[in-house]
Each structure stands twice: as structure tokens, then as C-alpha cells.
Backbone bond lengths (Angstrom), bond angles and torsions (degrees), N, CA, C in turn:
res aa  C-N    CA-C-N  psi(-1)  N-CA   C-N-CA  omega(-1)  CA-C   N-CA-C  phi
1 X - - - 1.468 - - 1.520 109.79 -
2 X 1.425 120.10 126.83 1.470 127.21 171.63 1.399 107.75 -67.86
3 X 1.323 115.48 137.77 1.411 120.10 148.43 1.716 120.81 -79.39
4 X 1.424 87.10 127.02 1.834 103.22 173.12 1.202 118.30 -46.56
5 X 1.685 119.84 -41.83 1.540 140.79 150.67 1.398 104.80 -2.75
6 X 1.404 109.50 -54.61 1.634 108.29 -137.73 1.709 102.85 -127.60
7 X 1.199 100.85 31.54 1.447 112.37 175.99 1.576 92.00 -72.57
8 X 1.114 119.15 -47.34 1.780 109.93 -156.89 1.620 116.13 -72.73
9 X 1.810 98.18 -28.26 1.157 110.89 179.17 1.742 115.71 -60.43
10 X 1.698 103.34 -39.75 1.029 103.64 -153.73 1.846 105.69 -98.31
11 X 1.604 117.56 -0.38 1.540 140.13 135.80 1.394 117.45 -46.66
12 X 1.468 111.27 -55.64 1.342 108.85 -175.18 1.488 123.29 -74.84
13 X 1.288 110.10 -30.54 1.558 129.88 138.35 1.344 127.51 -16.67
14 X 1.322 108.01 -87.37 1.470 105.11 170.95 1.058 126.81 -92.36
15 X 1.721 131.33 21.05 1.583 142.01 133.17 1.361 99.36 -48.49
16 X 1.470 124.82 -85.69 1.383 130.49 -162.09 1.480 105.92 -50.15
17 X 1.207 117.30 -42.51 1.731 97.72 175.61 1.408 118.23 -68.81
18 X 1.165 121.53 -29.51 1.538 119.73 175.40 1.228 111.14 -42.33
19 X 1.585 110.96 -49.51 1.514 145.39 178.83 1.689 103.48 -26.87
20 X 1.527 100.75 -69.17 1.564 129.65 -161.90 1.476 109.46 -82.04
21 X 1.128 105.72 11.98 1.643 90.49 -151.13 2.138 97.06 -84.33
22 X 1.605 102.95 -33.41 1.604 83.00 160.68 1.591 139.99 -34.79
23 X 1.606 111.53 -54.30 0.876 128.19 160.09 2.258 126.51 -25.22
24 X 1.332 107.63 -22.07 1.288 106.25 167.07 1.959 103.90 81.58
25 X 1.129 83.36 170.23 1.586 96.96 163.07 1.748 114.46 -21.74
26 X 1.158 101.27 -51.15 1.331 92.87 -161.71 1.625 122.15 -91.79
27 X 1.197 95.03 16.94 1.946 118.77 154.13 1.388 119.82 -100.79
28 X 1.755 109.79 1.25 2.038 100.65 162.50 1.352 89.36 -66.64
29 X 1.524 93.19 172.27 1.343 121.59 149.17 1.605 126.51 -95.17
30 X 1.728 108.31 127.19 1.602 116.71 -148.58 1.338 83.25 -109.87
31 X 1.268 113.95 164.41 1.160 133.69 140.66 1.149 110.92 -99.97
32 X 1.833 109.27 167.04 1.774 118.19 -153.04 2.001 85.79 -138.57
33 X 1.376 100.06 113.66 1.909 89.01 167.09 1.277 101.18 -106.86
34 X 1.505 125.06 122.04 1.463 144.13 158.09 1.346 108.15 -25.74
35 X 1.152 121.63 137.43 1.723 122.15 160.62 1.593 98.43 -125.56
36 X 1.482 85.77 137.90 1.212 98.05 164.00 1.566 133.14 -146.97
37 X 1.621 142.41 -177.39 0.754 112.09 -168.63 1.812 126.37 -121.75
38 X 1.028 103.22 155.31 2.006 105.95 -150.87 1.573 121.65 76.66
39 X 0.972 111.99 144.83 1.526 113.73 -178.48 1.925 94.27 94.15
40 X 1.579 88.57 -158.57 1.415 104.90 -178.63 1.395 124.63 -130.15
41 X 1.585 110.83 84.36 1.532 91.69 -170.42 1.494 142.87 -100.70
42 X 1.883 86.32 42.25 1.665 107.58 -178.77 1.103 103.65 -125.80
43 X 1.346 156.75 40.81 1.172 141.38 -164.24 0.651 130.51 -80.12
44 X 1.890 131.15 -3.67 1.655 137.28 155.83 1.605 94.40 -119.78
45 X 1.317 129.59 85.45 1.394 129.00 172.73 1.479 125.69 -41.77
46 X 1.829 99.19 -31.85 1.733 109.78 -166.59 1.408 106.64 -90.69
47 X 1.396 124.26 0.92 1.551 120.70 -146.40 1.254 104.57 -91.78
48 X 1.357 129.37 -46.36 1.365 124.27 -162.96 1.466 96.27 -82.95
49 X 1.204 124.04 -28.94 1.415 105.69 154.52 1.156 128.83 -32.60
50 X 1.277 84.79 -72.14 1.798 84.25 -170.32 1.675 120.07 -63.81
51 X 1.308 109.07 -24.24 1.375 92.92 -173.66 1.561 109.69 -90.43
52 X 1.911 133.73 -3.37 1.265 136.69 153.29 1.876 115.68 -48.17
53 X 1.436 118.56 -14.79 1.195 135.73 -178.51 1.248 98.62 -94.85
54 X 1.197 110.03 -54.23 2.176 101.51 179.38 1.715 106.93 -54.13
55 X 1.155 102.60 -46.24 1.482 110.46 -179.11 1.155 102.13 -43.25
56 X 1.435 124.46 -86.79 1.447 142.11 -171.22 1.566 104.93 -42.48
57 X 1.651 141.38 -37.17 0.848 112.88 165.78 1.309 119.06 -113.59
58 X 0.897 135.02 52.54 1.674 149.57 172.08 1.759 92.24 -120.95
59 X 1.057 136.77 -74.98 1.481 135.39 -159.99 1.388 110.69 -101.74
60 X 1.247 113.37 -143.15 1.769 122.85 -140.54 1.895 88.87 -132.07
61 X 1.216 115.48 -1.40 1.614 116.15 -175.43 0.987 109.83 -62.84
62 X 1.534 131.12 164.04 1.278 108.76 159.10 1.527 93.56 -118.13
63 X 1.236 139.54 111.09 1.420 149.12 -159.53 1.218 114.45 -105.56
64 X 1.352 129.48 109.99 1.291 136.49 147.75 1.949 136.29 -30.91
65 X 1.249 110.91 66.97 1.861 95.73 -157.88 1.317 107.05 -63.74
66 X 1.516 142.38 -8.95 1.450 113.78 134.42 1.677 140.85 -35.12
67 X 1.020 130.90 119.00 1.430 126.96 144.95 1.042 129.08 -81.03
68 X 1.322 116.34 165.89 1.626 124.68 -159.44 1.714 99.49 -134.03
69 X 1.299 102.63 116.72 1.898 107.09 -170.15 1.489 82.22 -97.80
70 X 1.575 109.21 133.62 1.279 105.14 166.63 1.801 90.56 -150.36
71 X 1.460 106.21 164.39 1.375 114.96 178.49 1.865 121.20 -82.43
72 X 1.131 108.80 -170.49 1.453 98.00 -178.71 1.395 109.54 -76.13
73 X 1.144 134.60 -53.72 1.244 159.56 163.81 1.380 113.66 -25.64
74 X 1.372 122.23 -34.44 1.239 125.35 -156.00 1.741 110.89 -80.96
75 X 1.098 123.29 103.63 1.228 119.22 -173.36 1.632 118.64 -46.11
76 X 1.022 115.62 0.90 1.887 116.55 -168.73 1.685 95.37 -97.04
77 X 1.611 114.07 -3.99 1.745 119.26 158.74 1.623 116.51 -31.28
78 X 1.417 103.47 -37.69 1.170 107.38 -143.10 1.747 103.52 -102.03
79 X 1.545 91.59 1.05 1.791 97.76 168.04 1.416 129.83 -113.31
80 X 1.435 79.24 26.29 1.844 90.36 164.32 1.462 117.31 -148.01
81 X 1.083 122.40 145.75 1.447 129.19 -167.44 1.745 115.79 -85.01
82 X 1.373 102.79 -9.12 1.838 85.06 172.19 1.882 88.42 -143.29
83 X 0.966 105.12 146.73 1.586 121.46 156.53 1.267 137.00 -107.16
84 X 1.554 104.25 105.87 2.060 89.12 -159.17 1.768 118.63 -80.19
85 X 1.047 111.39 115.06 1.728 83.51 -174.58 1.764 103.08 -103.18
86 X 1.421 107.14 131.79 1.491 115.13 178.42 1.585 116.14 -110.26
87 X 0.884 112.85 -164.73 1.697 113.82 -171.82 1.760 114.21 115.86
88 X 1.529 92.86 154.97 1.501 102.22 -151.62 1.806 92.66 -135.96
89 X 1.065 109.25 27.14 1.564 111.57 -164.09 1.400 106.84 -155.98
90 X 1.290 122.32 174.57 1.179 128.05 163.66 1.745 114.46 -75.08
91 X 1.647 129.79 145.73 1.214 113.86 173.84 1.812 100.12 -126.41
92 X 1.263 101.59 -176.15 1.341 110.25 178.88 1.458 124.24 -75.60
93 X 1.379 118.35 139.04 2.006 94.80 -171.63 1.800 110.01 -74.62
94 X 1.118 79.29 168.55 1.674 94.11 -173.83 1.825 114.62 -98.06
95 X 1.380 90.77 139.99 1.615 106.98 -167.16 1.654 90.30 -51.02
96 X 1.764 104.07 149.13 1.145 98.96 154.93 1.884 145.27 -69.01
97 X 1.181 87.72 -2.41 1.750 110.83 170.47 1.841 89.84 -77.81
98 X 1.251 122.61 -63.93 1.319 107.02 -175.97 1.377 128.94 -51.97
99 X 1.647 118.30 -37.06 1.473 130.84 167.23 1.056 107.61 -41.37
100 X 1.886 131.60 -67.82 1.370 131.65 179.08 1.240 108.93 -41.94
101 X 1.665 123.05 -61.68 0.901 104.65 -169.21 1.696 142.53 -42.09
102 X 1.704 92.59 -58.91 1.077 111.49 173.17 2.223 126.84 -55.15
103 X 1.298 99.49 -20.84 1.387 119.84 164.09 1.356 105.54 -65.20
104 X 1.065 111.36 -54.16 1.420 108.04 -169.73 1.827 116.58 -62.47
105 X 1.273 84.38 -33.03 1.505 109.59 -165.21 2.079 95.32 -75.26
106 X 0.759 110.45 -31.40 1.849 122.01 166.28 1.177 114.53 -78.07
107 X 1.975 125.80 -40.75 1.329 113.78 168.13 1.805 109.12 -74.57
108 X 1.048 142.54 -42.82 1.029 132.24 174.82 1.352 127.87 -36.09
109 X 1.502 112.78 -42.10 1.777 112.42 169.53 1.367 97.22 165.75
110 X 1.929 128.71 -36.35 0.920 135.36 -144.59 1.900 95.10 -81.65
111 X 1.622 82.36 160.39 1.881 86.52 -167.99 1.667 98.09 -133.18
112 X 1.792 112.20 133.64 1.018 133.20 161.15 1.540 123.29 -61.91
113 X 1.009 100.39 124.56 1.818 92.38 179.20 1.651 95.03 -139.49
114 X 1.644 96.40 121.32 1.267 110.13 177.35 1.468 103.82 -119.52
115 X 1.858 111.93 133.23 0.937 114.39 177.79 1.661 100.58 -130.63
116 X 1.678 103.74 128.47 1.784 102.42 174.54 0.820 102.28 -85.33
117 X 1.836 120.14 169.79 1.322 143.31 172.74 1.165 121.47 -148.77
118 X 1.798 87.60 23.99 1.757 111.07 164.37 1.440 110.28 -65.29
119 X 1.118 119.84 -36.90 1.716 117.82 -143.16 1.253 129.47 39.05
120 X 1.380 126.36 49.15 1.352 121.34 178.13 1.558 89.06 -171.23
121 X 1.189 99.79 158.85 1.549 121.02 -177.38 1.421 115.92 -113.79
122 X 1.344 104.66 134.26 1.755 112.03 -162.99 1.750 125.65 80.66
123 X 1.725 87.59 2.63 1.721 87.64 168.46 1.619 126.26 -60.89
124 X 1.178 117.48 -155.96 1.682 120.36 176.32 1.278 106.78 -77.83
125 X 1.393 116.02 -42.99 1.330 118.22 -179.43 1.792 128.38 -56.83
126 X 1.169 94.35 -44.46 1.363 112.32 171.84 1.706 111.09 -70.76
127 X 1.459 108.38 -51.32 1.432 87.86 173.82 1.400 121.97 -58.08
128 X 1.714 120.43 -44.68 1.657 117.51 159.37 1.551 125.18 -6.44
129 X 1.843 88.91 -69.83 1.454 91.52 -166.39 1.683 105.89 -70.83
130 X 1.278 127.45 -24.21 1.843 127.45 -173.28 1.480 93.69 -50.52
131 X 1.803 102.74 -64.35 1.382 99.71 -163.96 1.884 121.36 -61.88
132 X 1.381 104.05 -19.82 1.594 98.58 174.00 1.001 113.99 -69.51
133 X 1.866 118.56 -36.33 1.555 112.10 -177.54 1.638 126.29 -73.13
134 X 1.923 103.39 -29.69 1.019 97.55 153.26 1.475 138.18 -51.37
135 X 1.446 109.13 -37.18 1.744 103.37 -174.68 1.571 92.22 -95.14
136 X 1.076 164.99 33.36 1.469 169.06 150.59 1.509 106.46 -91.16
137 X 1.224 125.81 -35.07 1.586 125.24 175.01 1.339 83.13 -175.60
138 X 1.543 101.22 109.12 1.871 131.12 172.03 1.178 104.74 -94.73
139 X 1.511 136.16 15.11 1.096 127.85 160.33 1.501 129.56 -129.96
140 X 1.585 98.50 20.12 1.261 122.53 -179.00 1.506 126.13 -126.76
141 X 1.214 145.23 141.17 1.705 128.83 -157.80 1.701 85.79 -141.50
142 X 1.863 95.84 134.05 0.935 108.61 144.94 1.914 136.91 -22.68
143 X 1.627 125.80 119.27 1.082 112.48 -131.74 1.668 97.27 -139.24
144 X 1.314 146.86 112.28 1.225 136.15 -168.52 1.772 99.03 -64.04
145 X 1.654 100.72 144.69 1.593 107.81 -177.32 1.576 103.11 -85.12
146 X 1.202 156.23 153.58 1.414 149.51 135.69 1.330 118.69 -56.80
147 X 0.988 130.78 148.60 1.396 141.79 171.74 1.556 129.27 -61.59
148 X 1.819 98.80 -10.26 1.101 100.09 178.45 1.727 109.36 -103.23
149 X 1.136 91.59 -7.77 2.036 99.11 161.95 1.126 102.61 -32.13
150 X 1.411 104.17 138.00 1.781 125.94 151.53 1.914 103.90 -42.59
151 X 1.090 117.73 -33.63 1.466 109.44 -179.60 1.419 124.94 -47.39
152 X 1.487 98.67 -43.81 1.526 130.20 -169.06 2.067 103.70 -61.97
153 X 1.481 72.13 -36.67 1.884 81.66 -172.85 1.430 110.28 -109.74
154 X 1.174 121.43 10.63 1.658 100.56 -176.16 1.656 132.01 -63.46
155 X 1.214 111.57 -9.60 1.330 120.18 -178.16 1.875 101.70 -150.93
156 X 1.068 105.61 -64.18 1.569 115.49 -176.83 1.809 98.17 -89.38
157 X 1.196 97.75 171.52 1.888 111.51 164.43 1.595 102.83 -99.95
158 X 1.434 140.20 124.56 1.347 129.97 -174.63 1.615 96.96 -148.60
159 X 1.365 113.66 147.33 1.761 128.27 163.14 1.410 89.56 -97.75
160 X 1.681 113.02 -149.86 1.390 129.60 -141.47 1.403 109.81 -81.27
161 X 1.393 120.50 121.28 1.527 139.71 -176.89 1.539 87.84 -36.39
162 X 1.744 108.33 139.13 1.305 141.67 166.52 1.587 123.10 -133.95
163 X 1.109 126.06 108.84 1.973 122.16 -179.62 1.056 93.55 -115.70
164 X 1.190 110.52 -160.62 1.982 125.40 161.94 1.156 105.44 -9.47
165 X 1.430 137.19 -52.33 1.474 147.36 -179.94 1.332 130.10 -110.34
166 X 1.217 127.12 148.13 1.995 107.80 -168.46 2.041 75.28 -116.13
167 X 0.936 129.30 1.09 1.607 109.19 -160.98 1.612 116.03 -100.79
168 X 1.417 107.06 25.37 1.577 131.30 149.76 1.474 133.52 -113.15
169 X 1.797 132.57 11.55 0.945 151.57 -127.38 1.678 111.10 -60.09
170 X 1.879 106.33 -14.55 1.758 104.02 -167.04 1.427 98.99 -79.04
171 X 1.297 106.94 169.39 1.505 131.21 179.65 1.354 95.40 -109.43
172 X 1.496 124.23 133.14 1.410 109.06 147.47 1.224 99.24 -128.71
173 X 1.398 105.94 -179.37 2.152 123.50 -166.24 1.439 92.10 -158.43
174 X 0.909 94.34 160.94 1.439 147.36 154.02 2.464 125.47 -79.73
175 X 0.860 106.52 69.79 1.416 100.98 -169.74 1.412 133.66 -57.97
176 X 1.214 173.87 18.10 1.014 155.24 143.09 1.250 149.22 6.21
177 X 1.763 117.23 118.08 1.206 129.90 -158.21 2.265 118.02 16.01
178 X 1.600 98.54 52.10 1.609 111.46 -168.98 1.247 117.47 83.83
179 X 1.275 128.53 -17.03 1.402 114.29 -170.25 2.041 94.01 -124.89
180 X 1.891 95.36 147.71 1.524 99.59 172.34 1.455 127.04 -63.13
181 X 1.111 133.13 129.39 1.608 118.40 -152.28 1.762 72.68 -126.03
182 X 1.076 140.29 -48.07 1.286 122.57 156.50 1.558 127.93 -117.21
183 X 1.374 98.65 161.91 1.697 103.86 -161.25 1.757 93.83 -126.16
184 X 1.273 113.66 166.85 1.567 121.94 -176.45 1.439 109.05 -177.99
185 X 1.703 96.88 113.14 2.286 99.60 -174.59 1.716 63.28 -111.90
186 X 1.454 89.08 175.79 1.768 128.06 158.51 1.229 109.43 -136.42
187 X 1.243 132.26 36.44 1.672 141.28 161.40 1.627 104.69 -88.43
188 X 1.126 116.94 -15.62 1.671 100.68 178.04 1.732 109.39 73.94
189 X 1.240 104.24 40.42 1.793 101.98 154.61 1.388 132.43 -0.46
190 X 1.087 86.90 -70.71 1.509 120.77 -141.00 1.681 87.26 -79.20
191 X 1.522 118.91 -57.52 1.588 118.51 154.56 0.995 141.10 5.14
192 X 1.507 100.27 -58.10 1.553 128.82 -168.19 1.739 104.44 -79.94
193 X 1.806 115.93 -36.15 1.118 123.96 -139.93 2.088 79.99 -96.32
194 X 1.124 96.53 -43.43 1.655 98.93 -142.23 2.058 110.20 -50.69
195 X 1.155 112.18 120.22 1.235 115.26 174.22 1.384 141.64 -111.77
196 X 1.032 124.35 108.93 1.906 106.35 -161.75 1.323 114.87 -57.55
197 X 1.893 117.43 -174.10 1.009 112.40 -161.09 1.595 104.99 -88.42
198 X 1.394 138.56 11.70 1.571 145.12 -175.76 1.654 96.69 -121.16
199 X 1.749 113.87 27.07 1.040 99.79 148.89 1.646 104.10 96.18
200 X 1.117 125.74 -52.40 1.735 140.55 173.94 1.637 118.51 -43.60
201 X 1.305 97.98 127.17 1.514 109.87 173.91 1.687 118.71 -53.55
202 X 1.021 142.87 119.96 1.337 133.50 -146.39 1.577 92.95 -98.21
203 X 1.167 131.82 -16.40 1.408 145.74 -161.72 1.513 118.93 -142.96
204 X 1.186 115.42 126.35 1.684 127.67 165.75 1.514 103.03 -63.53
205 X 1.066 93.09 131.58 2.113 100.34 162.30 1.613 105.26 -112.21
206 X 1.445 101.71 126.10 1.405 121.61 172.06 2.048 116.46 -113.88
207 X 0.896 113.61 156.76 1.809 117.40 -23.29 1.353 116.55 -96.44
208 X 1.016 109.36 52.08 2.042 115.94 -159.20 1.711 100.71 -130.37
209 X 1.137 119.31 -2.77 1.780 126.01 -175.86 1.287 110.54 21.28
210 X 1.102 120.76 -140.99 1.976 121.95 -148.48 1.718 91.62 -62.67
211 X 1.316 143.18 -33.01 1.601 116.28 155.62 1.034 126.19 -22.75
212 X 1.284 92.17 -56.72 1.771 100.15 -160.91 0.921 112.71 -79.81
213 X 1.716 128.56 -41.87 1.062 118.52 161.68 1.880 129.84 -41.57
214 X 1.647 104.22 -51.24 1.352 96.79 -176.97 1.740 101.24 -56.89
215 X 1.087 143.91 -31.02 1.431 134.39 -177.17 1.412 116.28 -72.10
216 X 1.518 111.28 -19.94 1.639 106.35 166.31 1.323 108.34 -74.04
217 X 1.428 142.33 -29.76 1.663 152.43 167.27 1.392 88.71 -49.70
218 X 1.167 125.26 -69.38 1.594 113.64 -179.68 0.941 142.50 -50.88
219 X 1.498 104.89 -25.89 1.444 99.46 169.06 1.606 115.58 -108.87
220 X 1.633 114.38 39.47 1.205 104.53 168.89 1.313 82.72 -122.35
221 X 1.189 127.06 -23.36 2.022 113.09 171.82 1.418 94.00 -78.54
222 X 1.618 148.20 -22.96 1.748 123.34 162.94 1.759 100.39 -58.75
223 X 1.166 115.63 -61.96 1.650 109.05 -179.57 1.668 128.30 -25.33
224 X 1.258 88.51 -52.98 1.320 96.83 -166.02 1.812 111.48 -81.46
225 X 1.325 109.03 -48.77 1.309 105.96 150.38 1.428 140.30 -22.47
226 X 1.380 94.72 -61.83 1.588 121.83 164.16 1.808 102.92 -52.70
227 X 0.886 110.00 -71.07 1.254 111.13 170.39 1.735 127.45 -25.55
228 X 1.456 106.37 -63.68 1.238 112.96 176.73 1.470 117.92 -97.43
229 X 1.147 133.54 23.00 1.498 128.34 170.47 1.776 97.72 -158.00
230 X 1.311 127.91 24.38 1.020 146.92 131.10 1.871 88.51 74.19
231 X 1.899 99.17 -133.51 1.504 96.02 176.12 1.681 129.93 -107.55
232 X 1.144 126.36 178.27 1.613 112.74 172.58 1.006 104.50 -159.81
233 X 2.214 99.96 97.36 1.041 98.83 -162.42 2.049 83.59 -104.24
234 X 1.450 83.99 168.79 1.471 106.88 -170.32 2.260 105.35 51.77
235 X 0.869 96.36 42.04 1.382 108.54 158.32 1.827 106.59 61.14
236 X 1.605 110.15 20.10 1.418 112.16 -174.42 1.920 99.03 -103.12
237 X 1.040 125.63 140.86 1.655 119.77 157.04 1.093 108.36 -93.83
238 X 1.644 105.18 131.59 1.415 135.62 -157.29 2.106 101.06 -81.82
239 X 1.604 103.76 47.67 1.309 100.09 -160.97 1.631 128.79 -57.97
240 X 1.361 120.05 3.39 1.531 120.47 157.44 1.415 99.93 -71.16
241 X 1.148 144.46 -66.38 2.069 131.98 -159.61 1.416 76.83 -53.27
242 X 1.464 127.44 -72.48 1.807 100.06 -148.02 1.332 106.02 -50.41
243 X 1.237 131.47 -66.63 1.385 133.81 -174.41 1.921 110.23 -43.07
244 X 1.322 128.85 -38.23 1.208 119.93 139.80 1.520 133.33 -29.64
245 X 1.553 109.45 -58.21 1.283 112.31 -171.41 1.385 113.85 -73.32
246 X 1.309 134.97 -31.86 1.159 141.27 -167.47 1.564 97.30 -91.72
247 X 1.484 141.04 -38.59 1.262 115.43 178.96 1.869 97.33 -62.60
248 X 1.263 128.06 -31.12 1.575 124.28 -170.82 1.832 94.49 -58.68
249 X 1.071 109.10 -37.05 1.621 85.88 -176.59 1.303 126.75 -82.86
250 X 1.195 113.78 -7.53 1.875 115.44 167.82 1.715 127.81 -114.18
251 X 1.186 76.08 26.93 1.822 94.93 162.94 1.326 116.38 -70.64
């Protein structure tokens, strides 16, 4: 179900792309997957594919189903508005040149979205990401989201995150000046999404199957939404960040 909320958002949306559309390819909107080093930080290779295609035809985006793996370091961070980081393992910590970076890259507007594909809580992976968020803002802790977050509603109406697995359902973030600058399920997203090239679901979803699955699609079009038209609180869209964010993508 659409929110009425977000009629304007999702007008102003596909105004500005009409806008851009000379511009070519390189005025969609991409997603960016983090690489990093040790561990595994592809563990559903096909997924964000596929779900940049749900995007593009569910809403008003105009979505790129390429991704772009780039490192922390890599200055081209800063031309995309969400960074997905995946992994199912423990990884190596990150230089403190990368911490800044990537801080910076969260105060600017851009948003982390970490999705495990551990399924379990307190694995390597999860400790990874504690300790990055700890040294990324040491004075801030990982934070359960409420349900009544703008997250919950940015495109669809949704309760507790479900992927491959429903038996991790909280959201937590990271906060900044009101808005989530990072996000983190342990349902395994990406799980739910990943499809080979003959078309086939690469993964069972338990225990709710093609439901559940269609509700993990939803909540990577709430993400991303969330992502690019940020929050709306008291029912107004905050239409300077979008108009911000979208000149950042055709630079």
C-alpha cells in the first residue's frame, strides 16, 4: 500500500528525472556495494540487481540495475546516495583514513545500508559491523528503529524486517542530525532477492515463502526511498535534500 504522504515525493521524482534524462545512464540512480577486505563482501552477487529492477518498476526512479563495487577510499563514494554493505562473515577493520572517510561520507547525506546474511546474532559479521560503527561515531550506539519511523512507511506500510529469514525482524541505525545515516537488518535481504541467470530463486525463504519474499522487495524499495527523499516529518517533504540529492547524481 502507497502512502498518500508521498505522492509529492514520488511527482517530484519523476519530474526531475524527466529533467536529467539527456544526461544518459549516468543520471539513474546507482547503487554503490562497499568492498572490503577479509570476509565476504558479496554474498548474494545477483541481488541488488535484481531488486534495482523492482525499484524501477514498482516506482517513479529511474534505477540503474548495475552496481558499482567501490572501496571506502574511493572518491566516486560520494556519487551515490546509499552504500550497501553485505557480508556473512567476519571482515578486516578498516584503516583509519577509511573511517574518516566513510564518516564523512554519512555526514554529507549519504546512507549506509548494511544487510547480514549471517542469520544469527553475535556472529563475525555482526561483530565487524559494531566495531566499525563504534569507531565511525564513538559516541553514538547502534539504536532499535520503531515501527512508526518514516522507514516503516516510505513507500509501502511494513512492521518487522523479514528476507531469507523473518527470525531477526529489528531494524537498527545509526542517527544523524534526525535522519538514519546508517541502517542494519540481519534477515538476509539480499537472500530473498538473489536470482540466477535461468530466472530461479537462488534461496528458500523461511518460513513465510513468496510472502515473505514479496515483503523483502518492499523493504528494499522502503530503503531506498528512505534513502533518497529522506524523512517527512509532520507529513511535509523536505523538498530542498531531494532536490540536493538528485543534482549529486548528475555531476
Amino acid at each position: 500500500m502507497i502512502r498518500p504522504t508521498l505522492i509529492v515525493c514520488l511527482v517530484l521524482i519523476g519530474a526531475l528525472e524527466r529533467d536529467v534524462q539527456a544526461f544518459g545512464e549516468g543520471a539513474r540512480v546507482r547503487i554503490a556495494q562497499l568492498r572490503y577486505q577479509g570476509g565476504n563482501f558479496m554474498p548474494r552477487p545477483a541481488a541488488l540487481r535484481r531488486l534495482a529492477w523492482e525499484v524501477a518498476k514498482r516506482t517513479s526512479v529511474n534505477m540503474a540495475v548495475e552496481t558499482k563495487v567501490l572501496g571506502a577510499l574511493d572518491r566516486q563514494i560520494f556519487s551515490y546516495p546509499i552504500l550497501y554493505v553485505g557480508g556473512d562473515q567476519a571482515f578486516d577493520r578498516f584503516s583509519d583514513a577509511a573511517i574518516a572517510k566513510l564518516r564523512q561520507y554519512m555526514s554529507f547525506g549519504g546512507m549506509i545500508w548494511v544487510d547480514s546474511s549471517e542469520n544469527r546474532s553475535g556472529g563475525g559479521f555482526e561483530e565487524s559491523i559494531r566495531r566499525l560503527t563504534s569507531r565511525l561515531f564513538p559516541k553514538k550506539k547502534l539504536q532499535a528503529v520503531g515501527t512508526k519511523h518514516t522507514l516503516f512507511k516510505s513507500f509501502y506500510l511494513l512492521q518487522g524486517m523479514v528476507g531469507r529469514v523473518a527470525t531477526e525482524p529489528e531494524v537498527l541505525a545509526l542517527e544523524l542530525e534526525g535522519r538514519l545515516a546508517l541502517v542494519y537488518g540481519k534477515s538476509d535481504l539480499a537472500g530473498a532477492w538473489a536470482r540466477d541467470n535461468f530466472g530461479r530463486w537462488e534461496f528458500d525463504v523461511h518460513p513465510g515463502g513468496d510472502r515473505q519474499r514479496e515483503l523483502a522487495f518492499r523493504w528494499g524499495v522502503n530503503l531506498i526511498m528512505y534513502a533518497l527523499c529522506l524523512d517527512y516529518k509532520s507529513d511535509q517533504v523536505h523538498i530542498p535534500f531531494i532536490l540536493k540529492r538528485r543534482r549529486w547524481q548528475i555531476r
